[in-house]
Biopython code that builds the backbone (N, CA, C, O; Angstrom):
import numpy as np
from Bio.PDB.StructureBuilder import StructureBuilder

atoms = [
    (1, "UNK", "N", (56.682, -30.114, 31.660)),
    (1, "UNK", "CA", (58.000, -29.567, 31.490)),
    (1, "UNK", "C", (59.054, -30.679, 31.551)),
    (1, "UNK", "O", (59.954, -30.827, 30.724)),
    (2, "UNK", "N", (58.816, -31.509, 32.720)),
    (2, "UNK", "CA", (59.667, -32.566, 32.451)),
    (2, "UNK", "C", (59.976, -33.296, 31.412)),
    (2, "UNK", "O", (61.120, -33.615, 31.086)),
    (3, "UNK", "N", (58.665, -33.670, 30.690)),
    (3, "UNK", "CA", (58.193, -34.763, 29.741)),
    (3, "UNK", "C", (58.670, -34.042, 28.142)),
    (3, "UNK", "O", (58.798, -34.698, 27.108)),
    (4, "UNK", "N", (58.876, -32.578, 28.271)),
    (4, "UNK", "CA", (59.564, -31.502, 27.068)),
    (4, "UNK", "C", (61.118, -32.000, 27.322)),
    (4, "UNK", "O", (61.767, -32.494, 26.400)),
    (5, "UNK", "N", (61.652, -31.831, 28.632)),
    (5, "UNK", "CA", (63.324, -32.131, 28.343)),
    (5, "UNK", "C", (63.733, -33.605, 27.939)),
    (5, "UNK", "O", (64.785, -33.944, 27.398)),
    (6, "UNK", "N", (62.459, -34.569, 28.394)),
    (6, "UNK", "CA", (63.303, -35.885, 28.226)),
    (6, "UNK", "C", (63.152, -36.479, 26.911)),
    (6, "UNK", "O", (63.683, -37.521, 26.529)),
    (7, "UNK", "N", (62.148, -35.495, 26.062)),
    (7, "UNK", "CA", (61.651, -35.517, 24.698)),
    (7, "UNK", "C", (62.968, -35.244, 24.140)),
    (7, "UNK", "O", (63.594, -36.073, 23.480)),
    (8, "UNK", "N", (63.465, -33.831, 24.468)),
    (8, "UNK", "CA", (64.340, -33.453, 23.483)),
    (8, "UNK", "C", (65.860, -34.013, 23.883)),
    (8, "UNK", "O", (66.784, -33.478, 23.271)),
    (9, "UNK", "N", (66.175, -34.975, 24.791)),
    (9, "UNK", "CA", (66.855, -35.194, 25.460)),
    (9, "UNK", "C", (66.866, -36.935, 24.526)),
    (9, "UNK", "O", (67.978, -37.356, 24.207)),
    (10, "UNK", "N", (65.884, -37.614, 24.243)),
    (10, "UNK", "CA", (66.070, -38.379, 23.084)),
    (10, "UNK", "C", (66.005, -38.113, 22.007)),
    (10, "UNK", "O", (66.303, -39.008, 21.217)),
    (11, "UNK", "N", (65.621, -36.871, 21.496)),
    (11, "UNK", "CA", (65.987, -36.689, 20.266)),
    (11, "UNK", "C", (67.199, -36.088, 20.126)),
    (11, "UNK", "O", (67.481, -35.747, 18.977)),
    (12, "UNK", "N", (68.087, -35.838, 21.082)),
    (12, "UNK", "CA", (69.300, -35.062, 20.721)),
    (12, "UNK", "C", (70.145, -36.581, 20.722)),
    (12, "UNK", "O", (71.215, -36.598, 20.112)),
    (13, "UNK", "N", (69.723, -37.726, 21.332)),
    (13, "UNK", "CA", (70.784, -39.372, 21.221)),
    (13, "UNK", "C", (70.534, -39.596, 20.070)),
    (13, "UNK", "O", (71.406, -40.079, 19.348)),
    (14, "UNK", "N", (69.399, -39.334, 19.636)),
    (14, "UNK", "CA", (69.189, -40.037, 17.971)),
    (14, "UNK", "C", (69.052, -39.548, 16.975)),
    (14, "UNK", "O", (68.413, -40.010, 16.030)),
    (15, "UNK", "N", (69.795, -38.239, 17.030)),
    (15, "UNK", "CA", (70.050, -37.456, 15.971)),
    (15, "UNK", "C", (71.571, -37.550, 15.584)),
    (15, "UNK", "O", (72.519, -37.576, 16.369)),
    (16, "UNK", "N", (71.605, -37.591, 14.311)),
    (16, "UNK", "CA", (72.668, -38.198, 13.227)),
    (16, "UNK", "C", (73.004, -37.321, 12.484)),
    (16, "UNK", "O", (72.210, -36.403, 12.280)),
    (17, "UNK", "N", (74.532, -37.332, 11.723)),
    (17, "UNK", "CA", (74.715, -36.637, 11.193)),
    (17, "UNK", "C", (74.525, -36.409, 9.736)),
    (17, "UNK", "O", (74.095, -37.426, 9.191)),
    (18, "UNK", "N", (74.702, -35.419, 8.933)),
    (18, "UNK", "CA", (73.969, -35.737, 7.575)),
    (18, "UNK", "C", (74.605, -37.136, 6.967)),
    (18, "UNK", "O", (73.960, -37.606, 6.030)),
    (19, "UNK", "N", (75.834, -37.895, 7.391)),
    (19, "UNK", "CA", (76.703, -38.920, 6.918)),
    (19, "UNK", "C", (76.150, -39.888, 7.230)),
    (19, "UNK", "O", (76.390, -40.830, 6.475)),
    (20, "UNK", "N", (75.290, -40.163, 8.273)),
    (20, "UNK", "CA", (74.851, -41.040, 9.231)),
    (20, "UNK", "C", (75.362, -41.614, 9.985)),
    (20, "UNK", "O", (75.154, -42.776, 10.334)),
    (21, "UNK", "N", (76.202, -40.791, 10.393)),
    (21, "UNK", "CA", (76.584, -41.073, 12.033)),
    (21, "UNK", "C", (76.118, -40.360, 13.147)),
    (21, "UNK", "O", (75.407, -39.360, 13.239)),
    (22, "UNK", "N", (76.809, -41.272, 14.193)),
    (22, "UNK", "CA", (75.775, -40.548, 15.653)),
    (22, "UNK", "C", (77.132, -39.585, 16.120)),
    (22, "UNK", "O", (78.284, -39.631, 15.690)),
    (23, "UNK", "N", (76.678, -38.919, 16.911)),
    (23, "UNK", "CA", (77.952, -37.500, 17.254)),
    (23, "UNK", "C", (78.284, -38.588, 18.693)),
    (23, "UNK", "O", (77.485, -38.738, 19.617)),
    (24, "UNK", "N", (79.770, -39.324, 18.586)),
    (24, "UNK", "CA", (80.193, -39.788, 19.755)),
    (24, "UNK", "C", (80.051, -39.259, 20.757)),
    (24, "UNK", "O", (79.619, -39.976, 21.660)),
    (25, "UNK", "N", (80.312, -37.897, 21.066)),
    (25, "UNK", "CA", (80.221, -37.160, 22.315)),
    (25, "UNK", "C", (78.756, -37.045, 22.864)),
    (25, "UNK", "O", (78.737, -37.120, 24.092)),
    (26, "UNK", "N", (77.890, -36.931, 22.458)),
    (26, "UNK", "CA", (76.531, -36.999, 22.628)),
    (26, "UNK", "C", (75.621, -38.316, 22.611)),
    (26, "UNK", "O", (74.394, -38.358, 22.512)),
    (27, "UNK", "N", (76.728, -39.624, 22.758)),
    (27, "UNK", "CA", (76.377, -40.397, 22.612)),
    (27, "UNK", "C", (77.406, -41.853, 22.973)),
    (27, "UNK", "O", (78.361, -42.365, 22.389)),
    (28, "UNK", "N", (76.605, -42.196, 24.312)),
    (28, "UNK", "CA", (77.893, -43.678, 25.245)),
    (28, "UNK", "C", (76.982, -44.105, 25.249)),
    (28, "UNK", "O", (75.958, -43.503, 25.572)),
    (29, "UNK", "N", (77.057, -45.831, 24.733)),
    (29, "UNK", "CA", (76.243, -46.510, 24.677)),
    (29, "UNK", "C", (76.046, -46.882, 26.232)),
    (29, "UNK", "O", (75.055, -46.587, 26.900)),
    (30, "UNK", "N", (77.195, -47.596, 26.686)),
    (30, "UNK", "CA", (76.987, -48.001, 28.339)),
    (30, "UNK", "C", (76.075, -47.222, 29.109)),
    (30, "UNK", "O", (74.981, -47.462, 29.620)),
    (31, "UNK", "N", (77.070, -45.890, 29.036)),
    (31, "UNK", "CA", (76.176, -45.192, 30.055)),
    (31, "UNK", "C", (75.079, -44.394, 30.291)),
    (31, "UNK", "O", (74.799, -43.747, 31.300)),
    (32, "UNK", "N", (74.302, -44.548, 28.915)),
    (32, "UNK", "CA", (73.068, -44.010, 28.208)),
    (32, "UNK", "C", (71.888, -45.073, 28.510)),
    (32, "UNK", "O", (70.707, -44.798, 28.722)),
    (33, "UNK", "N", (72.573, -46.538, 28.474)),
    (33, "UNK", "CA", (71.317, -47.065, 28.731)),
    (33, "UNK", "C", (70.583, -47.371, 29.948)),
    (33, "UNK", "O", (69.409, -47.699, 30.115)),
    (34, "UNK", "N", (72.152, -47.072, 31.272)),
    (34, "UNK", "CA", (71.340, -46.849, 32.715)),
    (34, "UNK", "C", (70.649, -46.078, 33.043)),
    (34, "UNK", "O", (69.745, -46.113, 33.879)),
    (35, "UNK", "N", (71.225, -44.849, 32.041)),
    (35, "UNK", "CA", (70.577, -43.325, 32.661)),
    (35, "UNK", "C", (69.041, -43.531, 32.055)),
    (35, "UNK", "O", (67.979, -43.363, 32.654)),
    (36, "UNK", "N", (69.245, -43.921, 30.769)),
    (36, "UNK", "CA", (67.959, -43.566, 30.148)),
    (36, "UNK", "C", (66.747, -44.720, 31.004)),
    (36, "UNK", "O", (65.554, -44.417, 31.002)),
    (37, "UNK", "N", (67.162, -45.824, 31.590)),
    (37, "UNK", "CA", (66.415, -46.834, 32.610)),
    (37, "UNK", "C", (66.171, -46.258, 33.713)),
    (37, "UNK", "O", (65.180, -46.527, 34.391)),
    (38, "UNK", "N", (67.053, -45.388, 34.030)),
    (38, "UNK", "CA", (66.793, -44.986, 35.457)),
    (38, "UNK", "C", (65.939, -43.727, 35.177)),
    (38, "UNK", "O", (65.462, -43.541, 36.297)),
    (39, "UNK", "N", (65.445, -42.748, 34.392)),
    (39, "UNK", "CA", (65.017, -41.728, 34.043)),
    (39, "UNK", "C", (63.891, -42.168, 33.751)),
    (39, "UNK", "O", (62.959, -41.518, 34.223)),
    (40, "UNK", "N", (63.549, -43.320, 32.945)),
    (40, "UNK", "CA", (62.100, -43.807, 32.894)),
    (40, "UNK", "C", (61.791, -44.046, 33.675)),
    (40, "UNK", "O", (60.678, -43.561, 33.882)),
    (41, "UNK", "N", (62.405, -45.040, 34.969)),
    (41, "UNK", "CA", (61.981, -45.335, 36.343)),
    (41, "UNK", "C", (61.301, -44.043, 36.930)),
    (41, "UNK", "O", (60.183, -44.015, 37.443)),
    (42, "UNK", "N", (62.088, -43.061, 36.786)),
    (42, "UNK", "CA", (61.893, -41.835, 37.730)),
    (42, "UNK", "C", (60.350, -41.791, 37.182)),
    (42, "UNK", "O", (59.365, -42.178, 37.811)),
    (43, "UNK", "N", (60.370, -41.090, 35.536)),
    (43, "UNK", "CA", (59.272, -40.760, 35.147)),
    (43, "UNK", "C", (57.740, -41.534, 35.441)),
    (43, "UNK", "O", (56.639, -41.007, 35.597)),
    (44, "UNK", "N", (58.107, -42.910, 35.449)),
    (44, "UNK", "CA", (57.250, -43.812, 35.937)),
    (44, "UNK", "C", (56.195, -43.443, 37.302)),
    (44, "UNK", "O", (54.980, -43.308, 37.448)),
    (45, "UNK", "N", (57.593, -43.357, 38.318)),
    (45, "UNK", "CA", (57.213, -43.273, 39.419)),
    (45, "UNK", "C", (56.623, -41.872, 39.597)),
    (45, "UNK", "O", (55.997, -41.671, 40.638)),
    (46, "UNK", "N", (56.758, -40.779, 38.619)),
    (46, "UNK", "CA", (56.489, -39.182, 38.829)),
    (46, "UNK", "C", (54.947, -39.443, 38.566)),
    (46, "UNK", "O", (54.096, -38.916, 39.282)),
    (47, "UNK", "N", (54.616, -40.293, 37.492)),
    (47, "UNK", "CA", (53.511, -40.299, 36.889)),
    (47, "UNK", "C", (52.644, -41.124, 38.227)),
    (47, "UNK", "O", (51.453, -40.834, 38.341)),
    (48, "UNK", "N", (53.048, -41.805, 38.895)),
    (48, "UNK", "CA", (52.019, -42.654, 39.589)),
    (48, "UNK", "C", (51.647, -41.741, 40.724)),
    (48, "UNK", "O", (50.476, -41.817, 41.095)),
    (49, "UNK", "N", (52.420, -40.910, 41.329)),
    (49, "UNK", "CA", (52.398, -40.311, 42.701)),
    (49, "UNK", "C", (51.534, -39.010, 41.886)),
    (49, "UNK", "O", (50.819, -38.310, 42.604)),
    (50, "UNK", "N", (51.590, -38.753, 40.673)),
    (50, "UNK", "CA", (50.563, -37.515, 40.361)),
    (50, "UNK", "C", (48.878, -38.261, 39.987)),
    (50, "UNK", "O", (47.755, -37.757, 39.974)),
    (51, "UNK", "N", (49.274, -39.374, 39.772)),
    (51, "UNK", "CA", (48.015, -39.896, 39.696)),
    (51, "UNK", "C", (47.379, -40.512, 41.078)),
    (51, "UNK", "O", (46.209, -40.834, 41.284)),
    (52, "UNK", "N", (48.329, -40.567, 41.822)),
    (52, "UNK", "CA", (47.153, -41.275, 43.012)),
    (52, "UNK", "C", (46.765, -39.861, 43.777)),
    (52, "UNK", "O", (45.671, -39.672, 44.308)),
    (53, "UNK", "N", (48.077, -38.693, 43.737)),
    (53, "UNK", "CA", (47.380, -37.512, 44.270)),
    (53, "UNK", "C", (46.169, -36.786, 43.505)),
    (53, "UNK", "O", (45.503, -35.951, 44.116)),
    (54, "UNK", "N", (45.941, -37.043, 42.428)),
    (54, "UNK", "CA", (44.883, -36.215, 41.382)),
    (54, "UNK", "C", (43.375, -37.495, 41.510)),
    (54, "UNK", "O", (42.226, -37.154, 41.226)),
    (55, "UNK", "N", (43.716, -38.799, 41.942)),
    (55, "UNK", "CA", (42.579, -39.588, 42.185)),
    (55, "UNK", "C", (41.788, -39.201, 43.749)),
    (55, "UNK", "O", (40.601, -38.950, 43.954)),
    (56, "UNK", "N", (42.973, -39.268, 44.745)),
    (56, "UNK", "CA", (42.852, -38.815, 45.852)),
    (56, "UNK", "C", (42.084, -37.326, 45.914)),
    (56, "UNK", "O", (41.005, -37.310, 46.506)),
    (57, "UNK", "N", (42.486, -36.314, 45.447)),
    (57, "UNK", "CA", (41.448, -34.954, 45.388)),
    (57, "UNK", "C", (39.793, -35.463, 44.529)),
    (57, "UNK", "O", (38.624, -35.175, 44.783)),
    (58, "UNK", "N", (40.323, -36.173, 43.648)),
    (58, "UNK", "CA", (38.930, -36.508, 43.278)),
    (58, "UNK", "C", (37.809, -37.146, 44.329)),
    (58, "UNK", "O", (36.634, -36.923, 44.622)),
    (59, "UNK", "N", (38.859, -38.071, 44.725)),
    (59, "UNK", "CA", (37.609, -38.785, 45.493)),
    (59, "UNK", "C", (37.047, -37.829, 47.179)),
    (59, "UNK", "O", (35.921, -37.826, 47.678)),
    (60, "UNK", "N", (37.975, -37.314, 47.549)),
    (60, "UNK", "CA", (37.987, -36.529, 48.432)),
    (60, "UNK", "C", (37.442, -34.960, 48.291)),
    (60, "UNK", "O", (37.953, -34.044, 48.935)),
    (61, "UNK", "N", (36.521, -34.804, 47.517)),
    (61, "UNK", "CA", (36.402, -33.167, 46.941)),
    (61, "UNK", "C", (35.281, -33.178, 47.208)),
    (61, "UNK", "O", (35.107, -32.004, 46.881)),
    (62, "UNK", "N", (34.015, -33.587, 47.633)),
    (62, "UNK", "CA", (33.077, -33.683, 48.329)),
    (62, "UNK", "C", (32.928, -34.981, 49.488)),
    (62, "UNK", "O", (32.596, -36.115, 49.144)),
    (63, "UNK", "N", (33.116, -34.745, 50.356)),
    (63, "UNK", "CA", (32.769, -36.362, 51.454)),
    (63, "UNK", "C", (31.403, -36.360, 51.907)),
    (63, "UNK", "O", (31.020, -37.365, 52.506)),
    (64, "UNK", "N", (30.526, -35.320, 51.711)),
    (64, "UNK", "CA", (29.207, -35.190, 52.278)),
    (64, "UNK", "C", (28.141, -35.157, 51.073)),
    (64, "UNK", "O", (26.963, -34.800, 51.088)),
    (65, "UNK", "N", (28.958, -35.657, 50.002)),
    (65, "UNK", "CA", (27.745, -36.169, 48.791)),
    (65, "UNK", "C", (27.915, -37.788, 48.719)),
    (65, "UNK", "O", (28.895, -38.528, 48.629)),
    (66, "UNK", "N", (26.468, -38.003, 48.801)),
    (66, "UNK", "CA", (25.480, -39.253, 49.284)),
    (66, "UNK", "C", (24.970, -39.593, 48.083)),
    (66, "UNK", "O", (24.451, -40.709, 48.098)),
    (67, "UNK", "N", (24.913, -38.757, 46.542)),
    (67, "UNK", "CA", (23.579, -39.067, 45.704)),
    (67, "UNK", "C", (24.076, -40.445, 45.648)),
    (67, "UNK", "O", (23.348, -41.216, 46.274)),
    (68, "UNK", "N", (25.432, -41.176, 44.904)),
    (68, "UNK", "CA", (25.483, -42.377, 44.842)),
    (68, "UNK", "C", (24.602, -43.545, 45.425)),
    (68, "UNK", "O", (24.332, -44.613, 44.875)),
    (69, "UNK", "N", (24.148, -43.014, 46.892)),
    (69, "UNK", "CA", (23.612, -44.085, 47.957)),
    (69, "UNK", "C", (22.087, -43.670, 47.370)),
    (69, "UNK", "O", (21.199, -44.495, 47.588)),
    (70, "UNK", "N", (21.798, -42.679, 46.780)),
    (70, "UNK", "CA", (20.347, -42.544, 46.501)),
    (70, "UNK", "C", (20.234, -43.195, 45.484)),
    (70, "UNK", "O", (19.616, -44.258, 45.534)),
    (71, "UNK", "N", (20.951, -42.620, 43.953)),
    (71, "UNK", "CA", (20.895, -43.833, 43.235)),
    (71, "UNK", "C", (20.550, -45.359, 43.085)),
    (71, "UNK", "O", (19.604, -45.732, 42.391)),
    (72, "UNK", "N", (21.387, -46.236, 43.788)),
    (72, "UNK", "CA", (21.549, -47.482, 44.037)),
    (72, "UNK", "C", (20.429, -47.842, 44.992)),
    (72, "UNK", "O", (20.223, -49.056, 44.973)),
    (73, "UNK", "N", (19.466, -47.027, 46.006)),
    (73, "UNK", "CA", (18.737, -47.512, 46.512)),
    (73, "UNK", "C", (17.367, -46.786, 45.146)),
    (73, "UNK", "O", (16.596, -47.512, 44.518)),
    (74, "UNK", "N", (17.400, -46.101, 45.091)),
    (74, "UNK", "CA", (16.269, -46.090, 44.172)),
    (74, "UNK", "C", (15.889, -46.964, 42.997)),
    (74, "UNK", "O", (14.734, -47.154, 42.615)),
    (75, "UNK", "N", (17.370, -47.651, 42.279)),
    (75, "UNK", "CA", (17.190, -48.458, 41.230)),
    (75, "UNK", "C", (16.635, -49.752, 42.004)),
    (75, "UNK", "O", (15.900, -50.536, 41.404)),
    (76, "UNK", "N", (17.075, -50.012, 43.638)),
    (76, "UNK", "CA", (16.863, -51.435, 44.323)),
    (76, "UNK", "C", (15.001, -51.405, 44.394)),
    (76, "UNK", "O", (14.213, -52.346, 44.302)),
    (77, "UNK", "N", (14.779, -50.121, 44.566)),
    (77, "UNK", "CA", (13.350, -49.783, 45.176)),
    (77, "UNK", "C", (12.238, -50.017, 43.385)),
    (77, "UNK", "O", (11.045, -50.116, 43.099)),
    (78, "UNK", "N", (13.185, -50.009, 42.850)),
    (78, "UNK", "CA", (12.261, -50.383, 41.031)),
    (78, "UNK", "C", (12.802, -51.428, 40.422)),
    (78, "UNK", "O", (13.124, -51.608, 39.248)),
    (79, "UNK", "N", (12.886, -52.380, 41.771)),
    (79, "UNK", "CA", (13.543, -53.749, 40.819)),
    (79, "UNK", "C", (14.338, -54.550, 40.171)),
    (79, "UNK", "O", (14.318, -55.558, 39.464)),
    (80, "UNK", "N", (15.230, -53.586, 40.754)),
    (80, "UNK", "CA", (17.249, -54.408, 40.790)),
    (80, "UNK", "C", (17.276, -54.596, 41.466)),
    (80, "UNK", "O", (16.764, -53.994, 42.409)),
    (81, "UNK", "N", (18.257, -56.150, 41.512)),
    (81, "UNK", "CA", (18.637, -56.964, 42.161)),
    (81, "UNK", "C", (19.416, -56.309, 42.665)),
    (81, "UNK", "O", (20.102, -55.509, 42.031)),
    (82, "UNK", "N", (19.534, -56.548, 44.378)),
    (82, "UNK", "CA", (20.595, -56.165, 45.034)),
    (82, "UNK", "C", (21.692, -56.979, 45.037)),
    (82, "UNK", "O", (21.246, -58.105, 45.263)),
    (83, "UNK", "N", (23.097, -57.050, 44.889)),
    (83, "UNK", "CA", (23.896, -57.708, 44.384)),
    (83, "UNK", "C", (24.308, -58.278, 45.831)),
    (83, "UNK", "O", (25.087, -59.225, 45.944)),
    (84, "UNK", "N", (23.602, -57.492, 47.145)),
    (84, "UNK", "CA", (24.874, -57.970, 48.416)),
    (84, "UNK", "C", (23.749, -58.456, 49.011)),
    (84, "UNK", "O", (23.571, -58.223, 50.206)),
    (85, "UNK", "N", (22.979, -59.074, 48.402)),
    (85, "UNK", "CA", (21.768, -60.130, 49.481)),
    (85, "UNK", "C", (22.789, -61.333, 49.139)),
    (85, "UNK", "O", (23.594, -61.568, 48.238)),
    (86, "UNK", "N", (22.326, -62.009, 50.376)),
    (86, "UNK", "CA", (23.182, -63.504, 50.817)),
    (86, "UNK", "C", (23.116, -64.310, 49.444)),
    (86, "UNK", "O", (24.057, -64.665, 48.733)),
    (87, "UNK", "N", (21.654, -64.515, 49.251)),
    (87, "UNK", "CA", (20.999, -65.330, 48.475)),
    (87, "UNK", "C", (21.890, -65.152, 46.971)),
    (87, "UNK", "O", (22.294, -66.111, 46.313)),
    (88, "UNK", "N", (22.064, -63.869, 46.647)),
    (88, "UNK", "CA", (22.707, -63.735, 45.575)),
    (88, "UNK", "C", (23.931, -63.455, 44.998)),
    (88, "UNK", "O", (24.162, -63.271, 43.803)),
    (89, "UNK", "N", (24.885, -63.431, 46.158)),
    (89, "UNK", "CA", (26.608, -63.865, 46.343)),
    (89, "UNK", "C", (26.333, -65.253, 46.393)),
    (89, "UNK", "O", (27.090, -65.864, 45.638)),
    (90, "UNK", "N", (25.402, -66.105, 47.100)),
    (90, "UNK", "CA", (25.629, -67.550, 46.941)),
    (90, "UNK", "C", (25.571, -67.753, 45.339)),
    (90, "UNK", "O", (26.449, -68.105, 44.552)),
    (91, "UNK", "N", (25.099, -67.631, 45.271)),
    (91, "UNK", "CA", (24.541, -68.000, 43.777)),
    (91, "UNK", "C", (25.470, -67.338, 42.504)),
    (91, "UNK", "O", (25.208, -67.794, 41.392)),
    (92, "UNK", "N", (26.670, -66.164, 42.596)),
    (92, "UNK", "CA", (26.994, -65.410, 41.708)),
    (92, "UNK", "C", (28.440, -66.900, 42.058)),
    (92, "UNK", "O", (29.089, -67.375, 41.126)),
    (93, "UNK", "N", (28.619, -67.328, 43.467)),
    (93, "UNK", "CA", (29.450, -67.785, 43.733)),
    (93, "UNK", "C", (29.859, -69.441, 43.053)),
    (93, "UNK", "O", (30.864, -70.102, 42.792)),
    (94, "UNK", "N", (28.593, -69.545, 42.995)),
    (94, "UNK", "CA", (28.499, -71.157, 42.061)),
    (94, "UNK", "C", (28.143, -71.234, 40.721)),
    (94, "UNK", "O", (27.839, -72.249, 40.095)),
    (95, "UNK", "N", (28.228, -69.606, 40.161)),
    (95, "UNK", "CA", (27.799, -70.006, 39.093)),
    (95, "UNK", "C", (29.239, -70.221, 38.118)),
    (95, "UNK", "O", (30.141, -69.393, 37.986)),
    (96, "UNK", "N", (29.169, -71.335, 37.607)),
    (96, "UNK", "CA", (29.727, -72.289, 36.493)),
    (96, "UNK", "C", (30.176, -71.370, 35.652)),
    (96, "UNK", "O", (31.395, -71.205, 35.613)),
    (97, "UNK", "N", (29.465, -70.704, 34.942)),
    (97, "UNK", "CA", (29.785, -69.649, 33.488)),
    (97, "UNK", "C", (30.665, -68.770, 33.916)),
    (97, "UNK", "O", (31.754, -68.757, 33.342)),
    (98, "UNK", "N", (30.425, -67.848, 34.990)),
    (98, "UNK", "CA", (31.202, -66.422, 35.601)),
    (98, "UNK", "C", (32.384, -66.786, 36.163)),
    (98, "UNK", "O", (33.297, -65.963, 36.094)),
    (99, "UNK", "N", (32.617, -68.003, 36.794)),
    (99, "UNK", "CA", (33.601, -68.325, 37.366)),
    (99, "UNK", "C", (34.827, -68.792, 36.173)),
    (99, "UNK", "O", (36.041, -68.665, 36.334)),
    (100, "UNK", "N", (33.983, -69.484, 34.683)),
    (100, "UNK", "CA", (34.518, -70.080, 33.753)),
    (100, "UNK", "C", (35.737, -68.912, 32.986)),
    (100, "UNK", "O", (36.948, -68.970, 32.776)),
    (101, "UNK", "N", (34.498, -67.735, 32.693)),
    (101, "UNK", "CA", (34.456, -66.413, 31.871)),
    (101, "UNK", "C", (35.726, -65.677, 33.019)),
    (101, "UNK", "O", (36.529, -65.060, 32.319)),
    (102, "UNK", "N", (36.051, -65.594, 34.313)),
    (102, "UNK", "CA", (36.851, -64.598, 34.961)),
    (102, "UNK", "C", (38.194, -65.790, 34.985)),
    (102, "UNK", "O", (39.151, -65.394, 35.650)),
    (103, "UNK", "N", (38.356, -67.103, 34.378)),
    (103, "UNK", "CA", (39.419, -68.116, 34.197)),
    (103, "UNK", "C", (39.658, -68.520, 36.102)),
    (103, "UNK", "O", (40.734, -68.666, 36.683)),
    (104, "UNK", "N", (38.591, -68.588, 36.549)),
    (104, "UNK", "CA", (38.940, -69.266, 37.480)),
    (104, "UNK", "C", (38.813, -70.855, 37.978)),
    (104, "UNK", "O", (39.226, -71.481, 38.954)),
    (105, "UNK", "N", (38.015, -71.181, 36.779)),
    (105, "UNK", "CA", (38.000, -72.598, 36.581)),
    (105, "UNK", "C", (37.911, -72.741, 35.430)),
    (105, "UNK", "O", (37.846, -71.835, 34.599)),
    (106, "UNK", "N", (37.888, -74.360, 35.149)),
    (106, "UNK", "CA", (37.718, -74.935, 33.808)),
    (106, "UNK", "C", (36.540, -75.585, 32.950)),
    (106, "UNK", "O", (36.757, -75.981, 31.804)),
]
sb = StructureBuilder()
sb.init_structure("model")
sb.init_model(0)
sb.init_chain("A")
sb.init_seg("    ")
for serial, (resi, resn, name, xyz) in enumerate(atoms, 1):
    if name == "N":
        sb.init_residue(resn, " ", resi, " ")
    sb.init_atom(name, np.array(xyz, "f"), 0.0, 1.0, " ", f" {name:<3s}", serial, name[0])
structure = sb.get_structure()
């Protein structure tokens, strides 16, 4: 509903007349371009707080499902590498290519 008024709320600034002009009254440059900055801000910020609350129910909508931990140990139990043995953070840690490829060296 929001995202309907601020739709029609730029299309009513950039609508012209059949002459091609803009209708002055419906239209201050100054004070159109704070509002319209500060209205995206808002929208910005509307959008993030619905997304961390809609990530948050996600992740929180079962706390007593485990399959993940079955998964990951069953693939370890047929021969994947476990990624958090010592041996193999040392080694992910020196390697030359990965470090090259994520631009952390040259």
């Amino acid at each position: 509903m929001i995202f309907e008024k601020l739709a029609q709320k730029f299309n009513r600034m950039n609508r012209k007349f059949a002459d091609g002009t803009t209708n002055p009254l419906e239209y201050n440059s100054g004070k159109n371009v704070f509002l319209d900055n500060l209205t995206r801000k808002a929208v910005e910020m509307y959008e993030r707080k619905c997304d961390i609350k809609h990530f948050t129910e996600l992740v929180l909508s079962d706390p007593d499902n485990t399959s993940h931990n079955d998964i990951v140990n069953g693939l370890i139990e047929n021969g994947m590498i476990d990624p958090f043995e010592d041996d193999k953070l040392a080694h992910l840690a020196d390697n030359k290519r990965l470090l090259r490829d994520l631009g952390l060296s040259d």
